[in-house]
TIVO-2410 file (N, C-alpha, C; in nm, 3 decimals):
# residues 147
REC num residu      c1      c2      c3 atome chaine
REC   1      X   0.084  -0.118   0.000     N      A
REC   1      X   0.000   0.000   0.000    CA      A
REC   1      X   0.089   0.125   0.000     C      A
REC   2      X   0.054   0.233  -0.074     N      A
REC   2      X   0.110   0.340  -0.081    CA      A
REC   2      X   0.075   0.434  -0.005     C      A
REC   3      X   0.160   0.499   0.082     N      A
REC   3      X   0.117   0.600   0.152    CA      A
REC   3      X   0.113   0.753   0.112     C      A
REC   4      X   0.034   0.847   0.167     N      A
REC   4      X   0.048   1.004   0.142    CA      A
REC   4      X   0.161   1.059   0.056     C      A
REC   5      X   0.281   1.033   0.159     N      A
REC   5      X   0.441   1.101   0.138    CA      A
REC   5      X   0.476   1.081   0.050     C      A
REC   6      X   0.419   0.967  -0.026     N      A
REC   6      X   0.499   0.933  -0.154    CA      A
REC   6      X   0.458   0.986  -0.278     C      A
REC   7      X   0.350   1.062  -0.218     N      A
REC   7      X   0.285   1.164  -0.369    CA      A
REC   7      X   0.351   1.278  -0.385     C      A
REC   8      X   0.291   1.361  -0.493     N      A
REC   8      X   0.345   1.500  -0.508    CA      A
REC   8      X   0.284   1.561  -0.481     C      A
REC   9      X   0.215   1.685  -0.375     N      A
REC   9      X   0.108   1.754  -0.395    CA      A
REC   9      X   0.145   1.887  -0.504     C      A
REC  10      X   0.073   1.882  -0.624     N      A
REC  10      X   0.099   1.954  -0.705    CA      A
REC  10      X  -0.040   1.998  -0.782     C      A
REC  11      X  -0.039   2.067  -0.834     N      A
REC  11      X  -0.177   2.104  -0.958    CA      A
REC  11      X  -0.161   2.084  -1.068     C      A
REC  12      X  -0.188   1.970  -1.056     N      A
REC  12      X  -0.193   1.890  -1.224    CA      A
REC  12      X  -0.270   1.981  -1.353     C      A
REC  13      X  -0.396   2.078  -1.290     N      A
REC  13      X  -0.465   2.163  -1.363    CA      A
REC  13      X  -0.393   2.279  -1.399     C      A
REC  14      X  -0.339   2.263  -1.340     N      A
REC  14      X  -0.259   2.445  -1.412    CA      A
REC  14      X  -0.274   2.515  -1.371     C      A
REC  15      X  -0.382   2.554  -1.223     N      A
REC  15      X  -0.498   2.652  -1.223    CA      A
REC  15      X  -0.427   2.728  -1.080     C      A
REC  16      X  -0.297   2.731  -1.047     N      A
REC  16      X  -0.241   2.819  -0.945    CA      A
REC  16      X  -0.212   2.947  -1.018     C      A
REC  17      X  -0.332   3.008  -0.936     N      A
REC  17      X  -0.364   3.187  -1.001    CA      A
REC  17      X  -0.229   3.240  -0.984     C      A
REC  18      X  -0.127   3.246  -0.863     N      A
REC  18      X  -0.035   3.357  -0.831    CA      A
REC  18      X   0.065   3.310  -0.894     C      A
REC  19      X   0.113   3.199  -0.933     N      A
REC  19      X   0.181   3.124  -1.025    CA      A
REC  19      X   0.203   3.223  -1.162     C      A
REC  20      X   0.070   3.204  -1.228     N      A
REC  20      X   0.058   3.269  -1.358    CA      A
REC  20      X   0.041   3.427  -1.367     C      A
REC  21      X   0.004   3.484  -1.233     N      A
REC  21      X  -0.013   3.641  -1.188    CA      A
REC  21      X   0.125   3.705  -1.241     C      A
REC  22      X   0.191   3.665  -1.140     N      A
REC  22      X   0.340   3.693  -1.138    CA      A
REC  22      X   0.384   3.681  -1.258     C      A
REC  23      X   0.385   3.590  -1.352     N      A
REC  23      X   0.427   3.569  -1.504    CA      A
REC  23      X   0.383   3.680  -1.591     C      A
REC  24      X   0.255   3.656  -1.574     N      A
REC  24      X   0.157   3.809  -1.657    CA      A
REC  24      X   0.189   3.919  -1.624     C      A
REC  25      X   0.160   3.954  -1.493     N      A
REC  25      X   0.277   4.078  -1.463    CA      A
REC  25      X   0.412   4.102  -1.512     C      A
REC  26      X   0.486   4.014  -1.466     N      A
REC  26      X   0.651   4.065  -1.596    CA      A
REC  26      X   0.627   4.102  -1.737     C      A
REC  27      X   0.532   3.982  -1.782     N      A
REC  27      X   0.501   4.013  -1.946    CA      A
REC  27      X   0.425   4.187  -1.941     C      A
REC  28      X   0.378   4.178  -1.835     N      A
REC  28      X   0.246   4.326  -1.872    CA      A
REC  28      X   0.392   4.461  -1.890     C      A
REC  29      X   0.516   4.434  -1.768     N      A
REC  29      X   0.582   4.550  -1.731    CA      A
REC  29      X   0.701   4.563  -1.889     C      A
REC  30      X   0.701   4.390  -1.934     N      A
REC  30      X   0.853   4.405  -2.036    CA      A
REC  30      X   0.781   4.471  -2.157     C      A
REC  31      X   0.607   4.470  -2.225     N      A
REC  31      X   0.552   4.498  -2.324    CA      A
REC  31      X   0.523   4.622  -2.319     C      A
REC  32      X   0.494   4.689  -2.183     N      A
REC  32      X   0.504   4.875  -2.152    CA      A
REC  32      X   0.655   4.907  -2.173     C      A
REC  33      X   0.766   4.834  -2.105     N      A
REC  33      X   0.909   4.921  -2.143    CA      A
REC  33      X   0.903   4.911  -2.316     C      A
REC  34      X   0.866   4.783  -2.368     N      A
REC  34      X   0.885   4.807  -2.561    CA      A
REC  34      X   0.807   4.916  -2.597     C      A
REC  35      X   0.680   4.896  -2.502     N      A
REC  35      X   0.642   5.050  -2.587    CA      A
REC  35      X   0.703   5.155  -2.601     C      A
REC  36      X   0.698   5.194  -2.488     N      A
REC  36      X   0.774   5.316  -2.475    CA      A
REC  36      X   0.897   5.338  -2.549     C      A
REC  37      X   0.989   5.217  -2.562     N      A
REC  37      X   1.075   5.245  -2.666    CA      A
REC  37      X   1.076   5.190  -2.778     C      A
REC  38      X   0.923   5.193  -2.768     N      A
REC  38      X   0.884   5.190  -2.991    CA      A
REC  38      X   0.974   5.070  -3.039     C      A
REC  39      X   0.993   4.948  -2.930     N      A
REC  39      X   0.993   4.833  -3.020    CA      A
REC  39      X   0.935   4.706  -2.959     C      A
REC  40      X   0.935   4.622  -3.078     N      A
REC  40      X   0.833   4.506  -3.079    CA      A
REC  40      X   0.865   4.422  -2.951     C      A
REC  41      X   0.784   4.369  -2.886     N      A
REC  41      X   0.780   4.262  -2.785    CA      A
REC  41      X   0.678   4.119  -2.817     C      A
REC  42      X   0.699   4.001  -2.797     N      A
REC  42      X   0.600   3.945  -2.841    CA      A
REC  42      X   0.522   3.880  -2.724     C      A
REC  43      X   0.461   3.941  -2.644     N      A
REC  43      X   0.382   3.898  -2.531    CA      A
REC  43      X   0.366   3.744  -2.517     C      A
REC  44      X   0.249   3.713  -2.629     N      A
REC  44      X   0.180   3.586  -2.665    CA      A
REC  44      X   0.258   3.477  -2.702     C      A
REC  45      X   0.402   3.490  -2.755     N      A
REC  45      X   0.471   3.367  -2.736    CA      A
REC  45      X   0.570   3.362  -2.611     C      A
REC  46      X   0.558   3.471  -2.585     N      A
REC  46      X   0.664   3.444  -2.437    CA      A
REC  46      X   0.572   3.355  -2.312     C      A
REC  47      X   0.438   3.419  -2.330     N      A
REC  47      X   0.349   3.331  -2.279    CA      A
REC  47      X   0.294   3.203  -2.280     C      A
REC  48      X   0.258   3.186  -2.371     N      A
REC  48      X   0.274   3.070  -2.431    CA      A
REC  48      X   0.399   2.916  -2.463     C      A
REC  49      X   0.497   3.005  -2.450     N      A
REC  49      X   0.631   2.896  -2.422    CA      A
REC  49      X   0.652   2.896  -2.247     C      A
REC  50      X   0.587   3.003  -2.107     N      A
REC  50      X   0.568   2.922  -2.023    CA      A
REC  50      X   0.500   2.866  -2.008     C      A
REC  51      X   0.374   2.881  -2.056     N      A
REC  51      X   0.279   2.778  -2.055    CA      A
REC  51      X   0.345   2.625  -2.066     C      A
REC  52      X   0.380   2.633  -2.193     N      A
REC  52      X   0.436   2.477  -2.170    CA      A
REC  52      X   0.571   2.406  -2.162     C      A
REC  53      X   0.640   2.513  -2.113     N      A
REC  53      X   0.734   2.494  -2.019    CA      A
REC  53      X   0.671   2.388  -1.860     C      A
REC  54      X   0.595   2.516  -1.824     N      A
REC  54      X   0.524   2.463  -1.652    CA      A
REC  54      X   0.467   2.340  -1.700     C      A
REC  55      X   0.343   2.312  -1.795     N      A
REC  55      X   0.307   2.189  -1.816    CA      A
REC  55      X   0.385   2.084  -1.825     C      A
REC  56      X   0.482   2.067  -1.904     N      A
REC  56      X   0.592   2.010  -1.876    CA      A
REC  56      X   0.664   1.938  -1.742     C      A
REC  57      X   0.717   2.064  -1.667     N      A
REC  57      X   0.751   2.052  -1.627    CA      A
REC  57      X   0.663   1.987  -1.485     C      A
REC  58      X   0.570   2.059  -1.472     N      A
REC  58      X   0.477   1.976  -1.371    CA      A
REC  58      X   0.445   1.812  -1.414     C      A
REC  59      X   0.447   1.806  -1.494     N      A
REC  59      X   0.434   1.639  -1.573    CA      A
REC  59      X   0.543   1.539  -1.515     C      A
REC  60      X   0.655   1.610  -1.554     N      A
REC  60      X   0.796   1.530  -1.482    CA      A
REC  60      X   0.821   1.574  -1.375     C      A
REC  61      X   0.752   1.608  -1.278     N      A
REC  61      X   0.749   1.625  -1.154    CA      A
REC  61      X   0.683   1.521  -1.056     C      A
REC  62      X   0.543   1.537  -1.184     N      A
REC  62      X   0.458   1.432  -1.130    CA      A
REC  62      X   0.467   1.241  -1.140     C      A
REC  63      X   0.624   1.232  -1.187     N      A
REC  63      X   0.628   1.126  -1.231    CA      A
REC  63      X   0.712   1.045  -1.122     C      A
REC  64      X   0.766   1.108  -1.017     N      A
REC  64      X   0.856   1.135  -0.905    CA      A
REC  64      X   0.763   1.033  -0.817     C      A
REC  65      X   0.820   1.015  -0.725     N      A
REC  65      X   0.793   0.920  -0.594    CA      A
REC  65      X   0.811   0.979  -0.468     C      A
REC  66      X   0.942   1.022  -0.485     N      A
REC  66      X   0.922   1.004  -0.322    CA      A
REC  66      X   0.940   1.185  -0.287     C      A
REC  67      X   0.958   1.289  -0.364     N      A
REC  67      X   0.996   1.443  -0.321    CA      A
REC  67      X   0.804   1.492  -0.347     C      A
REC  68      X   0.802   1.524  -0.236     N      A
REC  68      X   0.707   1.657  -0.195    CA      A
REC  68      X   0.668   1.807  -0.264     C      A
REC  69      X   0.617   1.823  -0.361     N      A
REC  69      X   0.667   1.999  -0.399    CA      A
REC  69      X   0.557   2.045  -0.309     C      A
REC  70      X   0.570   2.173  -0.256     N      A
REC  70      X   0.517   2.214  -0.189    CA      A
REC  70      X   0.379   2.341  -0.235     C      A
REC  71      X   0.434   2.376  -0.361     N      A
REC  71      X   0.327   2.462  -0.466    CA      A
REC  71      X   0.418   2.493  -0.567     C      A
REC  72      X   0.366   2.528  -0.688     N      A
REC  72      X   0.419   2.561  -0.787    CA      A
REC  72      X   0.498   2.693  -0.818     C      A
REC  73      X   0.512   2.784  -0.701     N      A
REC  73      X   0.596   2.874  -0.684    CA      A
REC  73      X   0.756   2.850  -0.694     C      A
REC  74      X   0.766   2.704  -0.650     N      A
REC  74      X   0.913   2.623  -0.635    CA      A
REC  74      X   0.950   2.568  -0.770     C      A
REC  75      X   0.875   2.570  -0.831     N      A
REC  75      X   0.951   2.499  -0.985    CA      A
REC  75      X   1.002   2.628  -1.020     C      A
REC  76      X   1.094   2.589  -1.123     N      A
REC  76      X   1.206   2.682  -1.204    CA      A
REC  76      X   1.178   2.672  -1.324     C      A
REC  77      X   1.096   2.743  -1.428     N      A
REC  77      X   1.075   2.757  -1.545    CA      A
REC  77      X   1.144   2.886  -1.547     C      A
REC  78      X   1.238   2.857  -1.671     N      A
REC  78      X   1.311   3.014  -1.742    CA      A
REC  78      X   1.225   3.010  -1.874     C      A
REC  79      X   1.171   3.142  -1.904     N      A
REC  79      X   1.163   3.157  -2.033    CA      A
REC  79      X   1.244   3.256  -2.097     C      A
REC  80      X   1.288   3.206  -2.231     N      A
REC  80      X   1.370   3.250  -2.326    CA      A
REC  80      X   1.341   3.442  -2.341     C      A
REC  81      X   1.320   3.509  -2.286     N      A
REC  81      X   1.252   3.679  -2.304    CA      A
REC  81      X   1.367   3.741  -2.432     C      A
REC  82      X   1.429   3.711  -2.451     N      A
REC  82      X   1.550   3.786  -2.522    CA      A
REC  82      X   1.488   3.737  -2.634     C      A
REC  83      X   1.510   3.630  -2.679     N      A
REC  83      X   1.400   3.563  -2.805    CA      A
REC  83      X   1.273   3.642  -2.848     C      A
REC  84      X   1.231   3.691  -2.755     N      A
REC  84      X   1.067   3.742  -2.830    CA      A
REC  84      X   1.088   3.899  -2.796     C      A
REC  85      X   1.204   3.964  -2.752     N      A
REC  85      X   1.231   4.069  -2.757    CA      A
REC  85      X   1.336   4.145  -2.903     C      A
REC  86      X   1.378   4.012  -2.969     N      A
REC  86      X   1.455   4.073  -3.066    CA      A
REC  86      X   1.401   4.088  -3.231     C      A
REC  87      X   1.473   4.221  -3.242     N      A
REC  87      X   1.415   4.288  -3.374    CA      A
REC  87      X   1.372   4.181  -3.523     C      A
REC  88      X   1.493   4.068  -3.502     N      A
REC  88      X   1.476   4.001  -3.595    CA      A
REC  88      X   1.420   3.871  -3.584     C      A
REC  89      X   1.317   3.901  -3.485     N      A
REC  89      X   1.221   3.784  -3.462    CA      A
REC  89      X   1.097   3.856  -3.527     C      A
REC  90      X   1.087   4.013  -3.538     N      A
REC  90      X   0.977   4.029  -3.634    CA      A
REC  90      X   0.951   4.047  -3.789     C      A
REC  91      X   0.855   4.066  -3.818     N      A
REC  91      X   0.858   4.085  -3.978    CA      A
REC  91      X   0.742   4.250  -3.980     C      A
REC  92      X   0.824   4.382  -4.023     N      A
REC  92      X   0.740   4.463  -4.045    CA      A
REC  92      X   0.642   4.451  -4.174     C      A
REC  93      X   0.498   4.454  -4.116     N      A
REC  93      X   0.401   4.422  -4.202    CA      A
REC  93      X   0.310   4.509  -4.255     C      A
REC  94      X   0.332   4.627  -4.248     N      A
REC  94      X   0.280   4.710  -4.265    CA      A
REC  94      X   0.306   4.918  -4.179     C      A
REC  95      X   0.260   5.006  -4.231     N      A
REC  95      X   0.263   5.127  -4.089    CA      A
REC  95      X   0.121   5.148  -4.194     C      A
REC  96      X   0.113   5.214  -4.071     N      A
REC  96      X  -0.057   5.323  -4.139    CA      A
REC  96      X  -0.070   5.465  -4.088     C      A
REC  97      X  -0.112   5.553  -4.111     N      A
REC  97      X  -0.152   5.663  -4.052    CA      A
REC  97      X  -0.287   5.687  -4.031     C      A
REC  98      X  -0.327   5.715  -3.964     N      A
REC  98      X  -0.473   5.777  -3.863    CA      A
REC  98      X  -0.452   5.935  -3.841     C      A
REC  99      X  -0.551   6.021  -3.853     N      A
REC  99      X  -0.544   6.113  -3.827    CA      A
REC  99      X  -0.669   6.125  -3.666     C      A
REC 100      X  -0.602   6.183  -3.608     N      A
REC 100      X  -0.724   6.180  -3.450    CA      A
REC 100      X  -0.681   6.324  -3.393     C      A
REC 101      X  -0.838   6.344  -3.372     N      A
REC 101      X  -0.857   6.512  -3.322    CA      A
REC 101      X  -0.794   6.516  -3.199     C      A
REC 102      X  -0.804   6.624  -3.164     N      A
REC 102      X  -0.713   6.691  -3.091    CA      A
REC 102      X  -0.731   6.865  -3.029     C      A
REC 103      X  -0.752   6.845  -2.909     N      A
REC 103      X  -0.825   7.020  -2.851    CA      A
REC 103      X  -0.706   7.059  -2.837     C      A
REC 104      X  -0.607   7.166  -2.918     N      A
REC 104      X  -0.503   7.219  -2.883    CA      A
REC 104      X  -0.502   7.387  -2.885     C      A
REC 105      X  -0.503   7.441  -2.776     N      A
REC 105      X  -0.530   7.579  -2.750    CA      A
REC 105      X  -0.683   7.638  -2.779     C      A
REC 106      X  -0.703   7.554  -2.748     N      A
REC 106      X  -0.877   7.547  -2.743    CA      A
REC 106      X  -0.941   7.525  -2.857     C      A
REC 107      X  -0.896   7.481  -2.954     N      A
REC 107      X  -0.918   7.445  -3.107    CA      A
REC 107      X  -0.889   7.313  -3.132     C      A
REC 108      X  -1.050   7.244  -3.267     N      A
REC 108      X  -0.982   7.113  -3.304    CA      A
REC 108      X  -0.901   7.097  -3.368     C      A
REC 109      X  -0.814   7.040  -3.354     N      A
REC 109      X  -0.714   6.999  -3.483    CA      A
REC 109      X  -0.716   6.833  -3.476     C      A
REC 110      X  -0.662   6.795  -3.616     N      A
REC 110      X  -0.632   6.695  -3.626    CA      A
REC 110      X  -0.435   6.645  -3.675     C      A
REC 111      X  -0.450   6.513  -3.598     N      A
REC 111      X  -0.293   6.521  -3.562    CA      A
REC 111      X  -0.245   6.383  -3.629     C      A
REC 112      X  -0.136   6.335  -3.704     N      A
REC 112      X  -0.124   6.226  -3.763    CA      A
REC 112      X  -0.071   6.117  -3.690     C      A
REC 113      X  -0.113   6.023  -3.645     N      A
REC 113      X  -0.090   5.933  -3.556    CA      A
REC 113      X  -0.031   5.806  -3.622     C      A
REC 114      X   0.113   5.760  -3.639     N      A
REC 114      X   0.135   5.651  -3.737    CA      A
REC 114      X   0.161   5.546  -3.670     C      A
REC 115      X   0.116   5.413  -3.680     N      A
REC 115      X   0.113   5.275  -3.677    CA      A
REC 115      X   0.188   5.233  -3.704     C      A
REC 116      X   0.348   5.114  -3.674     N      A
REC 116      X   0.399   5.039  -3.749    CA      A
REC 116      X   0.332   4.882  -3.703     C      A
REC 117      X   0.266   4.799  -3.748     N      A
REC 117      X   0.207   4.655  -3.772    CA      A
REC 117      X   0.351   4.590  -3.750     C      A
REC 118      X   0.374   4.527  -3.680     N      A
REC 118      X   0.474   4.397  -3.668    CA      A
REC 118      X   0.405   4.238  -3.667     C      A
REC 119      X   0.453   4.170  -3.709     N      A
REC 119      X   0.399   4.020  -3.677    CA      A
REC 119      X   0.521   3.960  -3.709     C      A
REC 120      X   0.536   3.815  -3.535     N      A
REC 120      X   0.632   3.753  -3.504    CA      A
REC 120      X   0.654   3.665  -3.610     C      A
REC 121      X   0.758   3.621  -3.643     N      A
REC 121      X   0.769   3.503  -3.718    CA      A
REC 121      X   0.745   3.361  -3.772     C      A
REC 122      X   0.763   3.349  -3.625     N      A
REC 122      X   0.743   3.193  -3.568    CA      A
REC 122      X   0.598   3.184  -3.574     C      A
REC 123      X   0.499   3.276  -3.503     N      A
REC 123      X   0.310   3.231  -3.518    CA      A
REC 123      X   0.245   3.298  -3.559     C      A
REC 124      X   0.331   3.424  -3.622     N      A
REC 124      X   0.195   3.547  -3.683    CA      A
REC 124      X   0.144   3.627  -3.564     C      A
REC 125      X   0.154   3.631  -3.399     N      A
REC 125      X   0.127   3.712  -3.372    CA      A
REC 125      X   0.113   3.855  -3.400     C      A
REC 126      X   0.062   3.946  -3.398     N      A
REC 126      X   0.068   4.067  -3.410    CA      A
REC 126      X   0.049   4.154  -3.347     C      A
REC 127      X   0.142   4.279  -3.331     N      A
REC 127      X   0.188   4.407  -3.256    CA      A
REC 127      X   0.193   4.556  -3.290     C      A
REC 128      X   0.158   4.615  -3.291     N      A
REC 128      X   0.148   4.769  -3.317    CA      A
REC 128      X   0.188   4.860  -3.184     C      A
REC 129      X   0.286   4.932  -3.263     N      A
REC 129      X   0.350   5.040  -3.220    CA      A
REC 129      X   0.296   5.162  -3.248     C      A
REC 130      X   0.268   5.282  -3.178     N      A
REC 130      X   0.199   5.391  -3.206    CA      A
REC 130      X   0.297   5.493  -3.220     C      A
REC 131      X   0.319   5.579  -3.273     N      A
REC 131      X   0.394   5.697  -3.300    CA      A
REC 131      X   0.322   5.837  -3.354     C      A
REC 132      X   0.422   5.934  -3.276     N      A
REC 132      X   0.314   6.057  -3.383    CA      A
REC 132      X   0.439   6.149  -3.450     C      A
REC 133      X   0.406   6.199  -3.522     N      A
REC 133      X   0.452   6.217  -3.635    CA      A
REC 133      X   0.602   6.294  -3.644     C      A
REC 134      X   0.655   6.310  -3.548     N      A
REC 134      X   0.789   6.373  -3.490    CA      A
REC 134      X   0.873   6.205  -3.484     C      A
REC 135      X   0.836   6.093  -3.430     N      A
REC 135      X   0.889   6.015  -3.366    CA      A
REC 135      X   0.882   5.925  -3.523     C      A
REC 136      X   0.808   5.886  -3.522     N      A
REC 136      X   0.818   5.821  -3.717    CA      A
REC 136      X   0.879   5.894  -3.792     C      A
REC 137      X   0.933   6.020  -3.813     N      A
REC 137      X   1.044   6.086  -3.904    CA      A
REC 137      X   1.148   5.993  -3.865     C      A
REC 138      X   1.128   6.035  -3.733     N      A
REC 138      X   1.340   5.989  -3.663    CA      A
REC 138      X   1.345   5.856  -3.678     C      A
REC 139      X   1.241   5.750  -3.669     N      A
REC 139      X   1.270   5.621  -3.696    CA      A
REC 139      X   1.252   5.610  -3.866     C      A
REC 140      X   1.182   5.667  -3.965     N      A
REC 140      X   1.193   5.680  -4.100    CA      A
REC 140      X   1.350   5.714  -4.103     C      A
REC 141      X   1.397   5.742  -4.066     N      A
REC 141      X   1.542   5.817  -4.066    CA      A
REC 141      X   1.650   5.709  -4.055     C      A
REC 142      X   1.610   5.626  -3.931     N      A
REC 142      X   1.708   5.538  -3.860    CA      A
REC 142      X   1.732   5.393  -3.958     C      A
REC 143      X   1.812   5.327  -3.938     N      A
REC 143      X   1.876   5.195  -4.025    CA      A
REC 143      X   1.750   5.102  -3.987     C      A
REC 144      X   1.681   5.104  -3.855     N      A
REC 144      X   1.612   4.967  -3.805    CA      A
REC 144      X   1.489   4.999  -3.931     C      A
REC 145      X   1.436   5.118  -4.005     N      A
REC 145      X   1.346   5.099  -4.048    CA      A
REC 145      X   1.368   5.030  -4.208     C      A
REC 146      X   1.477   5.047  -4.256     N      A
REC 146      X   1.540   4.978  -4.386    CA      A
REC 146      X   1.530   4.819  -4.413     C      A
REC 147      X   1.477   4.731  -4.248     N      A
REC 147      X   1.497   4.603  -4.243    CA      A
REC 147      X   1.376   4.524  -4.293     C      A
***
């Protein structure tokens, strides 16, 4: 007969909220720093490769005998972030311009708001970068937009 100790208590479901909190949060803070510096991040596969990283890895955890995990806070999944942070993991697919009003000195105006469309390589995700029209010269300008 097998006793308690010799199991794993683990969540075979996946479903430890602070587990995946914490993950989503880094992804939420690394996809605000790309914004801000107007380049591509790919959220959805960084996510997605922990996803099944942890699955994984909870699998061969669960295959164990005699060690205890205590919650899924203790496993060690690295995901690759440099990978879905680099330029030549995307493919520029497009820019667009939008024009959107604008109350400036108490008057409407309208102001040109340009889009560059990115989509990752590997799954087609897709990403948009917003720029207004000072900040798309200087990157029209720069080598990264020639690629």
């Amino acid at each position: 007969m097998t006793e308690k100790k010799d199991y794993i208590d683990i969540d075979l479901n996946l479903k430890n909220v602070d587990f995946d909190r914490k993950f989503s949060t880094f992804l939420k803070e690394k996809r605000q720093e790309h914004q801000e510096s107007k380049q591509p991040f790919c959220t959805a596969c960084a996510y997605n490769q922990f996803k099944d990283l942890k699955e994984v890895t909870i699998k061969n955890l669960s295959r164990r005998t005699k060690e205890i995990i205590g919650n899924e806070s203790e496993l060690n999944i690295k995901v690759d972030i440099a990978k879905y942070e680099d330029p030549s993991y995307f493919k520029l697919k497009g820019e667009r311009k939008i024009m959107e009003k604008r109350i400036m000195h108490g008057t409407p105006t309208f102001v040109p708001i340009w889009f560059l469309d990115y989509v990752c390589k590997e799954f087609g995700h897709g990403y948009s970068i917003q720029m207004e029209q000072e900040e798309y010269d200087q990157w029209k300008k720069s080598p990264k937009s020639k690629k």
